[in-house]
DOVEX-282529 format. One record per residue (C-alpha): residue number from 0; residue in three letters; chain; x negated, z negated, y. Coordinates in steps of 0.05 Angstrom, whole numbers, padded with zeros to 5 digits. Last residue first. Layout:
<atoms>
{NUM,"Ala","A",{X,Z,Y}}
...
</atoms>
This chain:
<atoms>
{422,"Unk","A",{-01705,-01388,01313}}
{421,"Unk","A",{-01693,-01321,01272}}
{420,"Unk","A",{-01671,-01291,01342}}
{419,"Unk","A",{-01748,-01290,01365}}
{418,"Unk","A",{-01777,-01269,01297}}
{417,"Unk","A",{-01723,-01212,01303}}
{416,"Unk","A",{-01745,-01193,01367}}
{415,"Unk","A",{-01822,-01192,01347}}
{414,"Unk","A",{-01803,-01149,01290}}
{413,"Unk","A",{-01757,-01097,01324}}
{412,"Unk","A",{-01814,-01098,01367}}
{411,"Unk","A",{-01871,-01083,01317}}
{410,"Unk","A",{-01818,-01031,01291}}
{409,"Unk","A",{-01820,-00991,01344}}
{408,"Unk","A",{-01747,-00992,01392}}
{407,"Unk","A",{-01693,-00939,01393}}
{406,"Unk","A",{-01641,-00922,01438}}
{405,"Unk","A",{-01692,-00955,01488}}
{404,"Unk","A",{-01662,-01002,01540}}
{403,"Unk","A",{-01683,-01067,01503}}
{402,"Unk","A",{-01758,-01050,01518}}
{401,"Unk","A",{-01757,-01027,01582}}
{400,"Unk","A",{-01710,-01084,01602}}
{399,"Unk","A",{-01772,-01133,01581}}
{398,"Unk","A",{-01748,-01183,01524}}
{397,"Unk","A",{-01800,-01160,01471}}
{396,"Unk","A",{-01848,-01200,01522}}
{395,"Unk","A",{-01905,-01144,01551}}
{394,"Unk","A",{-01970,-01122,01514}}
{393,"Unk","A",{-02026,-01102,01564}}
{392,"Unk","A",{-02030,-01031,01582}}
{391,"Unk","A",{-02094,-00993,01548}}
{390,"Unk","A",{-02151,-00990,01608}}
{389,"Unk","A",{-02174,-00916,01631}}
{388,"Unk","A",{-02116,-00897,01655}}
{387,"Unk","A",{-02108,-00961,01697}}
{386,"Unk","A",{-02183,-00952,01731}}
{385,"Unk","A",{-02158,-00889,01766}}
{384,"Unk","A",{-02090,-00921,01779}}
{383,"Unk","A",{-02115,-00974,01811}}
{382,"Unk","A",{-02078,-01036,01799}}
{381,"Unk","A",{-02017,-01050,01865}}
{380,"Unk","A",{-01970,-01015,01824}}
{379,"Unk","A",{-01972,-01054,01755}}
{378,"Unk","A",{-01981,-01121,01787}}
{377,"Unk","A",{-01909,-01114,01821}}
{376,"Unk","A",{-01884,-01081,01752}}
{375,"Unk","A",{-01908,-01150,01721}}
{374,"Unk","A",{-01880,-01196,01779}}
{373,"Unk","A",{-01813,-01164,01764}}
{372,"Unk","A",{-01813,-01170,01699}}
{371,"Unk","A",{-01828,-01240,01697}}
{370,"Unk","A",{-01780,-01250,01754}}
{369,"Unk","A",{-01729,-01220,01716}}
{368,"Unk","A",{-01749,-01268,01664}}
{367,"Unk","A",{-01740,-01333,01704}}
{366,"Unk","A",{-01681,-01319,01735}}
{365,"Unk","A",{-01639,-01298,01665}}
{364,"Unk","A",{-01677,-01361,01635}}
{363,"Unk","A",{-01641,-01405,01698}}
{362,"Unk","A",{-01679,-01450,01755}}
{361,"Unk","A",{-01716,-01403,01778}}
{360,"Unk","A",{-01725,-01441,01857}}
{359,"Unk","A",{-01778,-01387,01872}}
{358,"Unk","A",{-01831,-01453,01892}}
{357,"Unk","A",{-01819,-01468,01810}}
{356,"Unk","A",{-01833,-01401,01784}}
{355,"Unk","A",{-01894,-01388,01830}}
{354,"Unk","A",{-01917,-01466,01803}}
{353,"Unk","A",{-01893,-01448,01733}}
{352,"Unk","A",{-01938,-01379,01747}}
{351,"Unk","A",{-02006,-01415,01761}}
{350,"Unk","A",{-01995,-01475,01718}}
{349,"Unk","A",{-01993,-01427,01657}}
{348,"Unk","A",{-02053,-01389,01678}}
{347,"Unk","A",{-02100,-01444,01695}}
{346,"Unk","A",{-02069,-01484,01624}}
{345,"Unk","A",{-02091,-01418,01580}}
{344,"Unk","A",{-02030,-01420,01535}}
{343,"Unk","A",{-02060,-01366,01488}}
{342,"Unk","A",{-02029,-01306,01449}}
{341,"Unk","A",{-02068,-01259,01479}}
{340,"Unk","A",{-02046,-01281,01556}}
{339,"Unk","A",{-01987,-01231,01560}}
{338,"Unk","A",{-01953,-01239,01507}}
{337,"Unk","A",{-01963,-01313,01500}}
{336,"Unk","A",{-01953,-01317,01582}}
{335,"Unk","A",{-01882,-01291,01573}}
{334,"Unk","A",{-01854,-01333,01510}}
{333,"Unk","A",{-01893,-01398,01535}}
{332,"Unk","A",{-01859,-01380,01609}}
{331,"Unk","A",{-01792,-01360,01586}}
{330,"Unk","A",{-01788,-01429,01542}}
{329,"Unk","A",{-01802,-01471,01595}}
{328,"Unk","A",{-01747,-01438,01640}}
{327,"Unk","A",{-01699,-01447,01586}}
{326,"Unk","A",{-01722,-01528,01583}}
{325,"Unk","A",{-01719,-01533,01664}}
{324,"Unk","A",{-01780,-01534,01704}}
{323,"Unk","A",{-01788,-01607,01731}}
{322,"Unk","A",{-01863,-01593,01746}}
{321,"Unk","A",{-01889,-01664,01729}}
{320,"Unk","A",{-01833,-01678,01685}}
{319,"Unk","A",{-01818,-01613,01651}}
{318,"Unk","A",{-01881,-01566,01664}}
{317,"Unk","A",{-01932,-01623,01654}}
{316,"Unk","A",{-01899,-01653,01596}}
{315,"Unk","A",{-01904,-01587,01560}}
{314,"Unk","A",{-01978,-01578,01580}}
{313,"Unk","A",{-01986,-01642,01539}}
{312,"Unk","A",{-01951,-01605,01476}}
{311,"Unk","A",{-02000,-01556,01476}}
{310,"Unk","A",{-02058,-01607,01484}}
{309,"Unk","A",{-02044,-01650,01420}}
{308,"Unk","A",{-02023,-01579,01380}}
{307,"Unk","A",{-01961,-01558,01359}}
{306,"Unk","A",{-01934,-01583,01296}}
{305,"Unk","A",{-01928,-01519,01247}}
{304,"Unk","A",{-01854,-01482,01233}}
{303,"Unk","A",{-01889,-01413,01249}}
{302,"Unk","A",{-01942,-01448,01304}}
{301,"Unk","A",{-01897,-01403,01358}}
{300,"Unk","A",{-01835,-01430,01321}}
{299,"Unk","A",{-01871,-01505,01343}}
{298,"Unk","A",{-01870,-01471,01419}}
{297,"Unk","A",{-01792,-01464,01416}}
{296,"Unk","A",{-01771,-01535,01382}}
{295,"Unk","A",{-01813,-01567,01430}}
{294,"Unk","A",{-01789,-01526,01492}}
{293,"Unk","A",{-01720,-01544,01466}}
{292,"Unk","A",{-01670,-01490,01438}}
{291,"Unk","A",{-01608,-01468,01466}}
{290,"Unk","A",{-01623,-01429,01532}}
{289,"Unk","A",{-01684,-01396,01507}}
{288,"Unk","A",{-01640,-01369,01449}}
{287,"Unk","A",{-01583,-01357,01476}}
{286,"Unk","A",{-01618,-01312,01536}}
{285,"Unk","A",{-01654,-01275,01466}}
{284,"Unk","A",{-01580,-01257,01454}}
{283,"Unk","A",{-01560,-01232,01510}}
{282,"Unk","A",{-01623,-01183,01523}}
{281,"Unk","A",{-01599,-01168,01447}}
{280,"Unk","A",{-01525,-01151,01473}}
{279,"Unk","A",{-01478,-01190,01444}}
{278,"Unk","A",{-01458,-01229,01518}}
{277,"Unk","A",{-01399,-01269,01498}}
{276,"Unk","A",{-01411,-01328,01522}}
{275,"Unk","A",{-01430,-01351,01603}}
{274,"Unk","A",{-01499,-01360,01613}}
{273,"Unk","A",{-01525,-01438,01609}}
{272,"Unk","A",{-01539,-01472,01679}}
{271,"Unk","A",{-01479,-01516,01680}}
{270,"Unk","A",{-01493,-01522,01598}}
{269,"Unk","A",{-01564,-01562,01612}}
{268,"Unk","A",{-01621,-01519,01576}}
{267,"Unk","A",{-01645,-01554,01513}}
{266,"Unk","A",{-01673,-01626,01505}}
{265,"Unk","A",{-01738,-01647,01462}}
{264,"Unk","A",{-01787,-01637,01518}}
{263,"Unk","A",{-01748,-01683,01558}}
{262,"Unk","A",{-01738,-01745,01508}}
{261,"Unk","A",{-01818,-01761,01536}}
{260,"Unk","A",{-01857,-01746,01477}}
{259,"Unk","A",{-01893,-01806,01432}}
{258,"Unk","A",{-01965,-01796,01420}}
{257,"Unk","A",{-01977,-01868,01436}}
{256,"Unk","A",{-02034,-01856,01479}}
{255,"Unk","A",{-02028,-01795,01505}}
{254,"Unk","A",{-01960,-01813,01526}}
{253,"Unk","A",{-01984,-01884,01552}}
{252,"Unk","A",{-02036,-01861,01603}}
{251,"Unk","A",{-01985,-01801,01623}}
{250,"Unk","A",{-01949,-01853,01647}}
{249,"Unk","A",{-01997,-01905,01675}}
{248,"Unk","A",{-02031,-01836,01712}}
{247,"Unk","A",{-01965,-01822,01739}}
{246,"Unk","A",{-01953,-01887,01766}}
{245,"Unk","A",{-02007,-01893,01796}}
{244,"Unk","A",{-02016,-01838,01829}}
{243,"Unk","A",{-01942,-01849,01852}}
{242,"Unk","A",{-01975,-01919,01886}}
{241,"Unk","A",{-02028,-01891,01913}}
{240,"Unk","A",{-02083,-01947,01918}}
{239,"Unk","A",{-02115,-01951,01981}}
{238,"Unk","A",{-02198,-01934,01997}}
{237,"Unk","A",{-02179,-01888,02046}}
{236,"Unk","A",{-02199,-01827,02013}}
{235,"Unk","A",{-02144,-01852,01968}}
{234,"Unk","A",{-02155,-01885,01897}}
{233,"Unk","A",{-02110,-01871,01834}}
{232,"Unk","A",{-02175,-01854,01781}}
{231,"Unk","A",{-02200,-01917,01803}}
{230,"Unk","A",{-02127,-01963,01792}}
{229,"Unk","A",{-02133,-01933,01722}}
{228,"Unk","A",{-02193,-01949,01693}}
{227,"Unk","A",{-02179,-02016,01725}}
{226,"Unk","A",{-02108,-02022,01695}}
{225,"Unk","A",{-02153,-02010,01623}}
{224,"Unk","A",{-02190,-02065,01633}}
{223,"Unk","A",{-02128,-02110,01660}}
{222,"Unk","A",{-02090,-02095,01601}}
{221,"Unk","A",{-02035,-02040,01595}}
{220,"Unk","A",{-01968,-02045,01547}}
{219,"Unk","A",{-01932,-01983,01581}}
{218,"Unk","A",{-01882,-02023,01609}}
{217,"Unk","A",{-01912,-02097,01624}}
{216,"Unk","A",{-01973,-02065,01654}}
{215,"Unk","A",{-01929,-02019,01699}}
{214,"Unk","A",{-01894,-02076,01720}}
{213,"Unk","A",{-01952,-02120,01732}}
{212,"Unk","A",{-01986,-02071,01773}}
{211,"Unk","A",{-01924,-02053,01818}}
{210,"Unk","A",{-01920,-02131,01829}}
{209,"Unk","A",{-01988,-02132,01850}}
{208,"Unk","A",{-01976,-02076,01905}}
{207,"Unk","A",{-01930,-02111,01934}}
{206,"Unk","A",{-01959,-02178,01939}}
{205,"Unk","A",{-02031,-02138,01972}}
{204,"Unk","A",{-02078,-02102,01930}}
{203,"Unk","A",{-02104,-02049,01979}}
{202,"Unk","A",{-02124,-02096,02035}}
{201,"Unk","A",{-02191,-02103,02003}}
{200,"Unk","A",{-02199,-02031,02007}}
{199,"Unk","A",{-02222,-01999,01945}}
{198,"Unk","A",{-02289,-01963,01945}}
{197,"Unk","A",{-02344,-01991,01984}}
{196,"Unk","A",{-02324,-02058,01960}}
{195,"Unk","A",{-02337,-02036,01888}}
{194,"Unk","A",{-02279,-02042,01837}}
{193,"Unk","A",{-02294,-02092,01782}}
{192,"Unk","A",{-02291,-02149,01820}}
{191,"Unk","A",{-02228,-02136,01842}}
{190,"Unk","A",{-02198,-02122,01776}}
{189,"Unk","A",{-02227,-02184,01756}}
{188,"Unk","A",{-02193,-02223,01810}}
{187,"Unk","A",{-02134,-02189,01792}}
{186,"Unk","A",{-02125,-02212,01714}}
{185,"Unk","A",{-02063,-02176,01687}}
{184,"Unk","A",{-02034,-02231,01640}}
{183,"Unk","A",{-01970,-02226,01659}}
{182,"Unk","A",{-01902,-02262,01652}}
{181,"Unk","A",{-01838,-02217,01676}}
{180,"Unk","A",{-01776,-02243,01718}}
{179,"Unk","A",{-01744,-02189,01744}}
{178,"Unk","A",{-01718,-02209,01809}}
{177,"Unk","A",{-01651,-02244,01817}}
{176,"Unk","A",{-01591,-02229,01869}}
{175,"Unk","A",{-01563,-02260,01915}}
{174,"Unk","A",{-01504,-02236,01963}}
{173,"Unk","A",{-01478,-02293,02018}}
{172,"Unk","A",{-01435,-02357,01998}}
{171,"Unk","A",{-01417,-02385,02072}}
{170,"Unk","A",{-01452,-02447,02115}}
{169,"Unk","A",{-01405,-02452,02160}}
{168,"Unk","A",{-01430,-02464,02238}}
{167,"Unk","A",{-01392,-02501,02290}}
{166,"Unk","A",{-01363,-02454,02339}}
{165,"Unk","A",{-01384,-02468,02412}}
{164,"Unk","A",{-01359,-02394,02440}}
{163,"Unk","A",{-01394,-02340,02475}}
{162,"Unk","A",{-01339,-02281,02505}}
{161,"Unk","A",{-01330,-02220,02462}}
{160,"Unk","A",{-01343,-02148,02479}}
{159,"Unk","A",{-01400,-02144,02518}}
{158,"Unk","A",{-01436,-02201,02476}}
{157,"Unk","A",{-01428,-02169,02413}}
{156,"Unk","A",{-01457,-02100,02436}}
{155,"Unk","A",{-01426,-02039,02448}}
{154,"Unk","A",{-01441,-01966,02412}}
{153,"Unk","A",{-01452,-01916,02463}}
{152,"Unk","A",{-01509,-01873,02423}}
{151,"Unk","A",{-01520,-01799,02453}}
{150,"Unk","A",{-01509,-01746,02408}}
{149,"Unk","A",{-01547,-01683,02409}}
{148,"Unk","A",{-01599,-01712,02364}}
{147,"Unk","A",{-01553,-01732,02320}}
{146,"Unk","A",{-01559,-01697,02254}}
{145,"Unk","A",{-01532,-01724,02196}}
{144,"Unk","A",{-01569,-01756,02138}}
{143,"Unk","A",{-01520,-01778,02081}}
{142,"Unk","A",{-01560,-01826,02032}}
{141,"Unk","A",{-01563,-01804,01967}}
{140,"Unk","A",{-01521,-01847,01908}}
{139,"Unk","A",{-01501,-01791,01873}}
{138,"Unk","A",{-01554,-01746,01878}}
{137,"Unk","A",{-01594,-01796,01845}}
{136,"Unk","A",{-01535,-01804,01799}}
{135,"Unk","A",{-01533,-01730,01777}}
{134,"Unk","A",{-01617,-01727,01769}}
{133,"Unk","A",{-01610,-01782,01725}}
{132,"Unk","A",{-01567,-01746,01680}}
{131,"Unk","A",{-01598,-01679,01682}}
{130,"Unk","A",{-01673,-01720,01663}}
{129,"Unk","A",{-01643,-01771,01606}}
{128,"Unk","A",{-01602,-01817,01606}}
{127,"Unk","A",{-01639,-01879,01564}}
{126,"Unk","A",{-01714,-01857,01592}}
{125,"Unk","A",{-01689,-01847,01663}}
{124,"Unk","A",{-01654,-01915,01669}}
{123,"Unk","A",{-01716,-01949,01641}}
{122,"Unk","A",{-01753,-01915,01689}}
{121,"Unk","A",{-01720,-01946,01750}}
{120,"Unk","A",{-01701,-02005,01719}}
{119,"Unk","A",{-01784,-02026,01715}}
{118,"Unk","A",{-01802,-01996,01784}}
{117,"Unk","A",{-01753,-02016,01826}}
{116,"Unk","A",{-01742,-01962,01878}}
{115,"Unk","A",{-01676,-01928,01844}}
{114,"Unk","A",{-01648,-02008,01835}}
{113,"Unk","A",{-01657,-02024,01902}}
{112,"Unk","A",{-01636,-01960,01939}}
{111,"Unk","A",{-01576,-01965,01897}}
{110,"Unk","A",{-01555,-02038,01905}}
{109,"Unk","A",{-01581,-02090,01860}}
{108,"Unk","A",{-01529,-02115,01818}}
{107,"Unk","A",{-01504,-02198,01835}}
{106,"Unk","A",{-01522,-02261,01807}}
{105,"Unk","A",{-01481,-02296,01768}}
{104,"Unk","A",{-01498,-02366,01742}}
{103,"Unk","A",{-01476,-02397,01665}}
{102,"Unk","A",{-01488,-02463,01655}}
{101,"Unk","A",{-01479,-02482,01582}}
{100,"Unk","A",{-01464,-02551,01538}}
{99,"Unk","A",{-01477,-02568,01468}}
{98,"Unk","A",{-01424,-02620,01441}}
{97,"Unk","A",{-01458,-02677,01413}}
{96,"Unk","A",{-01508,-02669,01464}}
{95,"Unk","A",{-01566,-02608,01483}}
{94,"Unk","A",{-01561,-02584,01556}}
{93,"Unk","A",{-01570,-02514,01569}}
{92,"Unk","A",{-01574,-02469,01631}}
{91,"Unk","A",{-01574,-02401,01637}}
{90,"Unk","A",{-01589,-02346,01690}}
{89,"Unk","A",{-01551,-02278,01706}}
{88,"Unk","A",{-01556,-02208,01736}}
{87,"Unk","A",{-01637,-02197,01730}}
{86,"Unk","A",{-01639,-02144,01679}}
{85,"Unk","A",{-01666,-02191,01623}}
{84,"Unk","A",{-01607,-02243,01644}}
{83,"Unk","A",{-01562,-02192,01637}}
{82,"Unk","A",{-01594,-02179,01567}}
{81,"Unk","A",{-01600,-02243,01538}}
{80,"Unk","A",{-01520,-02248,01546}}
{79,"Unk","A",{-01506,-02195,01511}}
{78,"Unk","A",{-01552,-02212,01462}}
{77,"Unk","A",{-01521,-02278,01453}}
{76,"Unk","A",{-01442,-02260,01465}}
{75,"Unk","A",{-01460,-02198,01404}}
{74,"Unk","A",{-01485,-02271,01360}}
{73,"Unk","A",{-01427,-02299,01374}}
{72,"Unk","A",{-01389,-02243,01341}}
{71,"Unk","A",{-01340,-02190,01384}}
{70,"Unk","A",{-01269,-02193,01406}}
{69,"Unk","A",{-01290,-02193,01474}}
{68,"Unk","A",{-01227,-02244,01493}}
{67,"Unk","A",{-01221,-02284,01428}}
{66,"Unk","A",{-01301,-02289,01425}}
{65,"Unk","A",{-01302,-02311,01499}}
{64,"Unk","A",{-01253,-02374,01485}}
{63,"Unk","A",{-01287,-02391,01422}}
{62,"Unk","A",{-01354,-02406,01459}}
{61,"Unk","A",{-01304,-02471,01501}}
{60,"Unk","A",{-01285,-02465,01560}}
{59,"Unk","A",{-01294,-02514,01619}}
{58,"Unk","A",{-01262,-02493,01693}}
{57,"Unk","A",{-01301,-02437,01726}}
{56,"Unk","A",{-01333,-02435,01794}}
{55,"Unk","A",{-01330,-02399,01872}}
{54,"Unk","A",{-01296,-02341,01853}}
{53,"Unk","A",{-01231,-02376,01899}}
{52,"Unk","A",{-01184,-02367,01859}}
{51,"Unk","A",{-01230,-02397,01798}}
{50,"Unk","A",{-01281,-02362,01755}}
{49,"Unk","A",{-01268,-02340,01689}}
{48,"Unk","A",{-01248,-02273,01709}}
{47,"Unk","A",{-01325,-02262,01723}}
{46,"Unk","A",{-01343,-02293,01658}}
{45,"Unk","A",{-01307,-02234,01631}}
{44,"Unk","A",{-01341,-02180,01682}}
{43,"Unk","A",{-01410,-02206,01650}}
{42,"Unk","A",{-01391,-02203,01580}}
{41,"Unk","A",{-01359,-02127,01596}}
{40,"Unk","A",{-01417,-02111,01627}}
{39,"Unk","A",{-01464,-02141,01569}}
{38,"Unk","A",{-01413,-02098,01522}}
{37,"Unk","A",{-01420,-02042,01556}}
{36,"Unk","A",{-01496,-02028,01538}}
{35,"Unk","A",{-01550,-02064,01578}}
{34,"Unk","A",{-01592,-01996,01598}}
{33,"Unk","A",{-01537,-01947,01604}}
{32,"Unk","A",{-01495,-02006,01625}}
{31,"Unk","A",{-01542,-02022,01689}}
{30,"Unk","A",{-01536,-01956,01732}}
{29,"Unk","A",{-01470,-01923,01732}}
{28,"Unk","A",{-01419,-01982,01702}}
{27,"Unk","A",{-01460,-02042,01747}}
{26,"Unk","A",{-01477,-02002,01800}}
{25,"Unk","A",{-01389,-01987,01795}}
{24,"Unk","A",{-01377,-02060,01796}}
{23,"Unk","A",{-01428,-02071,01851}}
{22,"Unk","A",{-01393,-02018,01905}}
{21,"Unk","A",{-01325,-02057,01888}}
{20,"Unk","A",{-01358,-02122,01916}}
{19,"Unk","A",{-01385,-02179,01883}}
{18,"Unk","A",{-01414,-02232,01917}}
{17,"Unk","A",{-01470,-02289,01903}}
{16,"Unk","A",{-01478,-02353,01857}}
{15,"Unk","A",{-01422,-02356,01829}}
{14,"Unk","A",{-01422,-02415,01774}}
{13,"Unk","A",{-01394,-02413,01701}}
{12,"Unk","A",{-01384,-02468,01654}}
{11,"Unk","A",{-01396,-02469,01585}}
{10,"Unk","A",{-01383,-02505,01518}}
{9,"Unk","A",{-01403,-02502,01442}}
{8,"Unk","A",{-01349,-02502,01399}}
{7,"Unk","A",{-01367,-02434,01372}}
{6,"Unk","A",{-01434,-02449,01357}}
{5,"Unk","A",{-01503,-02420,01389}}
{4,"Unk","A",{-01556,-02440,01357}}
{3,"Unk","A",{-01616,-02459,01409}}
{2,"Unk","A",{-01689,-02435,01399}}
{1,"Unk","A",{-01723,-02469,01456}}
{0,"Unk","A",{-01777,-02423,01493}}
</atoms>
């Protein structure tokens, strides 16, 4: 790739290449300038204006002209401009000459179903918002299913309504837009060849499916050995690749891999699902607790200040992405199956009760530990109460009513309560 410096004098011209409508302005604000940052959106709006009456193209202006509008450096216009046309919503042209000269065509947004099935924007969205965030938008943009089965369709077609005419035929700007435009070294014959016959359908890597593999590759950094590795463990009894298998497995893949933590496991309890203040009583207080601090920050206090372990921290990622428990929820279930599981996070057992948790809709730390409790009393009747005398109760979370009800509570669980507000 040329490296061209980019001087004020230097000029441009812009060309439409599509339409925009009022739905693609606010795609652009919701979905692409959490990724591009508002100053690409506000580049890209600007050439926009630049157009003429009829959006169709620009007059010449000069490099000056767009610094006096953004107010912002040439070098801001550059990387602005690199990343629309990283995202897909514009393409350059230069021509070298005593005066440099630029073509600048607009493409338009995806739409919503686009962008939220494209597999590259899709998680880059969710890494720069966040889980409560993206979740908001999804919702956002769902599609409105109404029932109709009782309804019978009388809509009328074209040629009941209107009469043919001989009209001669315009040929009219319609909506483009530009796919991602990524260079890859993924080698598919040799993934082929590395995958017995007997086990992957040759069907299974059709155009589709290809550009799923090069998108993953290109963002979690794979080669075409390790894409195999991957592509096996994501097979179907029908020899197809599953395509959220495989993204999962390119995920976790990566996580393992580079050690780094999905933002999740660092974020507390979302305020719309925080208790109201003002509760000083010491249930109320151990609620504020779970509610603001992170599942990360909460199982490192269990290590007393030390770095949880490798596979502590990857049960995390199960319950918060995989699981989508939320961050008080998480930190109810390492407090509860500590106490109850000998101070071990047995995976089995943890997945066991997140799953009962999560099919129970707990989606609060006030939910979650009254169904603790009342899962425990639950177990508690249905033992034999023969064998129960003769077995010593099992230790219960310091935050059990039973507990915080006393007038007076032992000093192991005055301890364990204060160790619990200390965080």
């Amino acid at each position: 790739m040329k490296l061209v410096t980019l001087l004020p004098a230097d000029q441009y011209v812009v060309v439409n290449k599509t339409i925009l409508t009022e739905i693609d302005k606010k795609n652009l604000i919701h979905l692409y300038e959490p990724i591009i940052g508002f100053g690409a959106v506000s580049f890209y709006l600007t050439l926009w204006s630049d157009l003429d009456r009829l959006e169709i193209m620009s007059r010449d202006f000069t490099h000056h002209h767009l610094m006096s509008i953004l107010k912002c450096s040439l070098d801001a216009i550059k990387q602005s401009r690199e990343a629309l046309e990283a995202v897909g919503l514009m393409k350059t042209y230069f021509k070298e000459g005593d005066i440099n000269s630029y073509v600048y065509e607009l493409y338009s947004p995806l739409s919503a179903s686009e962008f939220f099935n494209n597999p590259i924007l899709n998680i880059v969205l969710y890494n720069n918002v966040g889980d409560e965030e993206y979740n908001y938008l999804k919702k956002m943009y769902r599609k409105v299913n109404i029932d109709l089965k009782d309804y019978e369709d009388i809509t009328k077609p074209m040629n009941e309504v209107f009469e043919p005419t001989s009209m001669p035929v315009v040929e009219a700007r319609s909506r483009e837009t530009l796919p991602l435009n990524i260079e890859s070294d993924i080698d598919f014959d040799l993934i082929v060849s590395s995958i017995p016959k007997g086990i992957l359908n040759e069907k299974a890597i059709n155009k589709r499916m290809k550009e799923l593999i090069i998108n993953l590759a290109f963002i979690y950094d794979l080669d075409t050995l390790k894409m195999v590795e991957l592509i096996r463990a994501s097979l179907n009894e029908r020899g197809g690749i599953d395509r959220d298998t495989l993204r999962k497995n390119a995920r976790k893949y990566y996580q393992f891999k580079s050690g780094n933590l999905p933002t999740l496991v660092y974020r507390t309890q979302p305020e719309y699902l925080k208790t109201p203040t003002g509760d000083a009583s010491r249930k109320g207080r151990i609620i504020g607790v779970f509610e603001n601090t992170s599942p990360y920050d909460f199982l490192k206090s269990k290590y007393h200040g030390a770095n949880p372990t490798s596979r502590d921290l990857k049960l995390l990622e199960v319950l918060m992405i995989d699981l989508e428990l939320n961050p008080a929820v998480v930190n109810v279930l390492i407090d509860y199956v500590l106490k109850k599981n000998n101070n071990k996070l047995s995976v089995n057992y943890v997945e066991t009760i997140a799953g009962q948790w999560k099919r129970a809709g707990v989606k609060t730390a006030r939910e979650a530990m009254e169904l603790a409790e009342k899962e425990h009393k639950k177990m508690q009747k249905s033992s034999d109460k023969k064998v129960a005398k003769n077995i010593k109760e099992a230790p219960v979370p310091v935050w059990f009513d039973k507990n915080l009800e006393k007038a007076e509570i032992s000093d192991e669980e005055a301890k364990e309560l204060e160790e619990l507000l200390k965080i």
